[in-house]
GUZA-295611 format. One line per 8 residues: their letters; for each residue x, y, z of N, C-alpha, C. Coordinates in Angstrom, 3 decimals. Example, Ala and Ser with C-alpha at 12.3 -4.5 7.8 and 13.67 -1.06 7.14 Angstrom:
REM residues 2
as) 13.190/-5.690/7.800/12.300/-4.500/7.800/13.200/-3.300/7.800  12.850/-2.250/7.080/13.670/-1.060/7.140/12.900/0.030/7.870
//
This chain:
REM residues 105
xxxxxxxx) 25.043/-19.533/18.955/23.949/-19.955/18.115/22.643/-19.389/18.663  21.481/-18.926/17.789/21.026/-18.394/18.123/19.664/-19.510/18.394  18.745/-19.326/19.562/17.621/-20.236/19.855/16.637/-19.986/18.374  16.226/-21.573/18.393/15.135/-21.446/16.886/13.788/-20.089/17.055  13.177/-20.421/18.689/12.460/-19.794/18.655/12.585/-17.992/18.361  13.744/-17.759/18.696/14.244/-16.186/18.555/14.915/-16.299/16.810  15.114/-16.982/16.279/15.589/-16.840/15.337/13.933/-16.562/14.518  13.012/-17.538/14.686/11.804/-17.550/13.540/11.201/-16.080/14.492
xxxxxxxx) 11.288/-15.508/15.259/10.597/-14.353/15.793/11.790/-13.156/15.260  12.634/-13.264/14.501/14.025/-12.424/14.048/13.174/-12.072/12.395  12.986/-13.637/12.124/12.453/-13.331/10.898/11.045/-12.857/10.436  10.273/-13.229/11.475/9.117/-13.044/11.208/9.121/-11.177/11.773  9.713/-10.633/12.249/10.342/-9.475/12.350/10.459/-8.902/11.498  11.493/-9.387/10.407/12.001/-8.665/9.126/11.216/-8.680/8.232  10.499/-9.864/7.945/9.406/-9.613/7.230/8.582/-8.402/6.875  8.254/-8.880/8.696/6.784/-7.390/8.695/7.495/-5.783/8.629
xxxxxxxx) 9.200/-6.038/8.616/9.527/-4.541/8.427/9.611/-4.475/7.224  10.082/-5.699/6.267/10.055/-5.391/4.800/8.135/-4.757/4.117  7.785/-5.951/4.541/6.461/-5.978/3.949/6.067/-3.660/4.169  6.072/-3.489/5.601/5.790/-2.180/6.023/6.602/-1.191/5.246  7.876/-1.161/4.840/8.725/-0.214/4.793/8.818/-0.472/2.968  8.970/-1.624/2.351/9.281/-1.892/0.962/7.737/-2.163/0.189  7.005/-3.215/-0.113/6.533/-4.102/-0.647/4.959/-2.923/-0.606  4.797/-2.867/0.677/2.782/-2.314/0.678/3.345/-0.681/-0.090
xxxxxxxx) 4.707/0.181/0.614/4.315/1.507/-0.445/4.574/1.531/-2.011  5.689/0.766/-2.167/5.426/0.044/-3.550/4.107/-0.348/-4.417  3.221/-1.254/-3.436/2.158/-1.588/-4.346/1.294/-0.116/-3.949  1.280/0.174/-2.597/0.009/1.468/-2.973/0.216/2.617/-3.687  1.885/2.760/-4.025/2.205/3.736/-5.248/1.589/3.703/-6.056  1.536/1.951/-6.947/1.015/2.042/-8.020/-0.484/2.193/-8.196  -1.417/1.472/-7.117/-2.415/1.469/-6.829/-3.134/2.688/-7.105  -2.209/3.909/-6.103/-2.988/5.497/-6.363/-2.927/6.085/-8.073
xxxxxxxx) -1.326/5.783/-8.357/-1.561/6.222/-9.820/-2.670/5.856/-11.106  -3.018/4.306/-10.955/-3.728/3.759/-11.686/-5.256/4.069/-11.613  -5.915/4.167/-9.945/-6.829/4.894/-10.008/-7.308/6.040/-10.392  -5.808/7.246/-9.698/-6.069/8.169/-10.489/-6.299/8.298/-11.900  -5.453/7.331/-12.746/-5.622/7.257/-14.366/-7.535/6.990/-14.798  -8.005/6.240/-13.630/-9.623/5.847/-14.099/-10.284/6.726/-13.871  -10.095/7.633/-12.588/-10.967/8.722/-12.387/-10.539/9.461/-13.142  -9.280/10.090/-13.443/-9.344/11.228/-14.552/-9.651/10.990/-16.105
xxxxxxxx) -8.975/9.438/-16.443/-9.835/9.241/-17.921/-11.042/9.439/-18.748  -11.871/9.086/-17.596/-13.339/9.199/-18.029/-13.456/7.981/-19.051  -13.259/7.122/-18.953/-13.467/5.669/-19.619/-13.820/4.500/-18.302  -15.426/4.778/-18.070/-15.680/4.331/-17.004/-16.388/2.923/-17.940  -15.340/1.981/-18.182/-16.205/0.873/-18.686/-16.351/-0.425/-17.769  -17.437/-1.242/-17.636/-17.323/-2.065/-16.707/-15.873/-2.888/-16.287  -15.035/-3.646/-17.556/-13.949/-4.118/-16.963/-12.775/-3.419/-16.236  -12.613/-2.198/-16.807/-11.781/-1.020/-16.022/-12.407/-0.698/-14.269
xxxxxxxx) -13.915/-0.544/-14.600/-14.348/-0.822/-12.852/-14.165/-1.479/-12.234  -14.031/-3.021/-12.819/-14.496/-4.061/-11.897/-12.593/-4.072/-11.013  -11.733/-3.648/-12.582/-9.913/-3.724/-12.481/-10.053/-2.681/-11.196  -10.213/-1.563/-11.202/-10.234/-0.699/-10.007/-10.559/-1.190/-8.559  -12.118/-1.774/-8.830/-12.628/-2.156/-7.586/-11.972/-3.404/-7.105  -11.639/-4.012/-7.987/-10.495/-5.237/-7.036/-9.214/-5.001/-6.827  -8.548/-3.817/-6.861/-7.445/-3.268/-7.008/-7.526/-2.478/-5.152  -8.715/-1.889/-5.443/-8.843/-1.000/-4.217/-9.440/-2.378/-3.053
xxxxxxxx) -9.808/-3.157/-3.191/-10.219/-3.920/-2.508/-9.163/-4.743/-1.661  -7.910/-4.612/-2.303/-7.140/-5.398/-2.353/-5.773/-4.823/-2.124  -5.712/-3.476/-1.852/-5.261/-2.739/-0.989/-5.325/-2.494/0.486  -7.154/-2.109/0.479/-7.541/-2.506/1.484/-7.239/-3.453/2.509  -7.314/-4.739/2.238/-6.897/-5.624/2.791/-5.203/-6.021/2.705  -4.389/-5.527/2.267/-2.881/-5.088/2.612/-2.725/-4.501/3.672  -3.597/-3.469/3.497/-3.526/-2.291/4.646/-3.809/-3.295/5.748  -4.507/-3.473/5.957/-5.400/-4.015/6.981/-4.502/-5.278/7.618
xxxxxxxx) -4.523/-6.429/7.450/-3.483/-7.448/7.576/-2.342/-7.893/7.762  -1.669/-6.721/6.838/-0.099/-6.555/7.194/0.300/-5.292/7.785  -0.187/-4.520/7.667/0.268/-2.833/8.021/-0.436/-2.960/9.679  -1.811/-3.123/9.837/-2.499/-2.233/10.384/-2.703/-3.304/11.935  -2.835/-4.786/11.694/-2.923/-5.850/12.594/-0.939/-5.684/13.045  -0.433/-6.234/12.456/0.952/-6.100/12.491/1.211/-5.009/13.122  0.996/-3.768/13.185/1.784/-3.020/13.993/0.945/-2.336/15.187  -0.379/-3.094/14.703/-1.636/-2.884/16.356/-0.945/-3.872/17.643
xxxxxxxx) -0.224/-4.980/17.253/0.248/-5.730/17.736/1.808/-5.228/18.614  2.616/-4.695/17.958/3.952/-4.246/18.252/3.495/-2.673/18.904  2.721/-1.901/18.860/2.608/-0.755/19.429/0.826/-0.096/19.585  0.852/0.774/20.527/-0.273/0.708/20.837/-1.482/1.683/19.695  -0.826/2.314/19.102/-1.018/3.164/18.138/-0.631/2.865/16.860  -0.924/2.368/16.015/-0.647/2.159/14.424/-0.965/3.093/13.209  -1.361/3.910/13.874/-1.991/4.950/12.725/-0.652/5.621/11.954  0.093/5.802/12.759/1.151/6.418/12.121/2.200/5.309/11.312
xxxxxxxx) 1.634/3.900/11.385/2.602/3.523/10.801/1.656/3.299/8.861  0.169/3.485/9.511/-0.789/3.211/7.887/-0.524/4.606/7.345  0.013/5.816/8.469/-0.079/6.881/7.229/1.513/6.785/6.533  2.560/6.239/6.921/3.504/6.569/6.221/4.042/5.816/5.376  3.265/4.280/5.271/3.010/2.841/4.847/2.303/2.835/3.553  0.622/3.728/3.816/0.223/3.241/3.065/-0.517/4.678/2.209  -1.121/5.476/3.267/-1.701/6.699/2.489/-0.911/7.887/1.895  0.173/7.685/2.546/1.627/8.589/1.971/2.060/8.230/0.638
xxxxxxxx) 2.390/6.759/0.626/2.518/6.597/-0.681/1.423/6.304/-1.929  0.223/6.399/-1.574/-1.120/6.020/-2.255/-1.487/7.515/-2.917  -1.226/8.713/-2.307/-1.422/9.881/-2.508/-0.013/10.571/-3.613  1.225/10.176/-3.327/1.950/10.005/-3.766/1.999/9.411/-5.617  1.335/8.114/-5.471/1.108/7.847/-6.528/0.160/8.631/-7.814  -0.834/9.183/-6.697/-1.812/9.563/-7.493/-1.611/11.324/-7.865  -0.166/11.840/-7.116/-0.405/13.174/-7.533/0.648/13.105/-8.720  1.795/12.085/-8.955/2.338/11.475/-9.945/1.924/11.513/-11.166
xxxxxxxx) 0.627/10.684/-11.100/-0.182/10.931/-12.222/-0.370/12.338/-12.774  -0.965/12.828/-12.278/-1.325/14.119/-12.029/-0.021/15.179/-12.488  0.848/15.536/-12.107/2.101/15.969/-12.106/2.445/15.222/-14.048  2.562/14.021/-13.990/2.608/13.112/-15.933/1.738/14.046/-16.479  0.464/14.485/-15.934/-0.390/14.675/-16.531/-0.473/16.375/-17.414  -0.033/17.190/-16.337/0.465/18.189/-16.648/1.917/18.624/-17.499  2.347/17.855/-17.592/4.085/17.817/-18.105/3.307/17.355/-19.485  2.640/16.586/-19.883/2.061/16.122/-21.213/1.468/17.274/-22.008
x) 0.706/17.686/-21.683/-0.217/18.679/-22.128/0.618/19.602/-22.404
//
């Protein structure tokens, strides 16, 4: 049987590998595509800004909280885990767009 305390440090483990590896490039996929859709639309209307700016805001703080504290913690260097976490797939998203965008036309 395994001790409680190693068991909730097992999970709280898996978590932060799900959250890192599944859940943040998932959302910053979509994140990059959708921005890209505002900057290239040219339909800069306030509620579409305000949708962006709390979108990016709110990434931000993904990054930051779960990616960037979380693995400042487990290793001494984290950068490499925000580029393959979060700007890999954020760029990703947005050349997506981009790539839709050309296949349309």
């Amino acid at each position: 049987m395994i001790p409680p305390a190693q068991a909730a440090r097992t999970r709280a483990d898996w978590l932060a590998g799900a959250v890192r590896l599944v859940i943040a490039p998932l959302v910053l996929l979509s994140s990059g595509f959708f921005t890209a859709d505002f900057l290239l639309s040219g339909l800069y209307t306030w509620p579409r800004t305000s949708r962006v700016l709390v979108l990016t805001l709110s990434v931000v703080i993904l990054s930051y909280e779960f990616i960037y504290k979380e693995q400042r913690g487990r290793q001494a260097d984290p950068t490499k885990a925000l580029l393959y976490s979060c700007m890999i797939p954020y760029a990703v998203g947005a050349l997506a767009l981009l790539v839709l965008a050309r296949v349309a036309i």
